[in-house]
N, C-alpha and C positions, 0 to 999 in steps of 0.2 A: 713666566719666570719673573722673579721678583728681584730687583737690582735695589742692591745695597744704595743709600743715596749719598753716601760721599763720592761713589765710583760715577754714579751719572755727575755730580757737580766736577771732579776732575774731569769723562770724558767732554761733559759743554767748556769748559775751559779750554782744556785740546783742541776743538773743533774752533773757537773764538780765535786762536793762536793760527790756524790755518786759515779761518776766516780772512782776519785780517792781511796776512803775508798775500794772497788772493789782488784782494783788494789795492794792497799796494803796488802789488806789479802790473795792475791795471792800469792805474794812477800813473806809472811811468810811463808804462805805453803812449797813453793819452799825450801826456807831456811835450815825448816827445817826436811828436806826429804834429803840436801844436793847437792839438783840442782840450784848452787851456781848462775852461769852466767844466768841464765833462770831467777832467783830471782832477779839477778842486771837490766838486760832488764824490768823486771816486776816494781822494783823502779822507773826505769826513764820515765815511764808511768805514774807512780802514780805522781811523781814531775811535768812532765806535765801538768794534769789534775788541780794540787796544783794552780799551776801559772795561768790558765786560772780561778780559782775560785777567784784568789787573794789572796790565803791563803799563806803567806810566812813561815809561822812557819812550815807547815805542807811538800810546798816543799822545804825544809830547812829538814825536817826530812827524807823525802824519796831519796834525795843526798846523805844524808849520807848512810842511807842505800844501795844505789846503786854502792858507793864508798865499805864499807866495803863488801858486797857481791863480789864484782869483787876481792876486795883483798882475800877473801876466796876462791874464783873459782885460783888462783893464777894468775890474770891478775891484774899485778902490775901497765901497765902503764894505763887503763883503771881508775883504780880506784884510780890512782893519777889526772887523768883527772876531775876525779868527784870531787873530794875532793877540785882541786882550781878553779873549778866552783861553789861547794858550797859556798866556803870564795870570789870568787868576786861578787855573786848578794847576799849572806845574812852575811857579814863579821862581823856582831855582836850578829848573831844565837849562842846558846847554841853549836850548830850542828858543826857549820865554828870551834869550837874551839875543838871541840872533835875530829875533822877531822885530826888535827893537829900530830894525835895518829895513824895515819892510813901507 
């Protein structure tokens, strides 16, 4: 059967969106177990998935997250790395400004 390809490019979308959600309740988990750096690798997973959905709010949220967890793991320069890569692709996110605290 031959699939129309806007219909495969909206289902990989949908699956990215699941992706992600995935990824980020993983991330919590870790979190809050206190398997800090496993949690931050786990965000920047979830940010990925964000971006391929198109969703900037969301990888905009899992940066930071990926930022503050690395700062929790005490990998400072890691999760300064994150933190001004969040502020150069989403520099008017809620996120980019709360990063600012990290």
């Amino acid at each position: 059967k031959v699939y129309d390809i806007n219909y495969l490019k909206d289902y990989i979308a949908n699956e990215n969106v699941h992706a992600y959600s995935n990824a980020e309740l993983i991330s919590e988990y870790y979190r809050s177990i206190g398997k800090n750096k496993i949690a931050a690798e786990k965000y920047l997973e979830a940010a990925q998935y964000a971006r391929m959905s198109s969703s900037d709010e969301k990888a905009a949220r899992a940066l930071y997250g990926a930022a503050e967890a690395f700062d929790a793991a005490g990998m400072k320069a890691d999760s300064k790395e994150c933190a001004l890569k969040l502020k150069e692709l989403y520099p008017t996110s809620s996120w980019a400004e709360k990063a600012g605290d990290l």
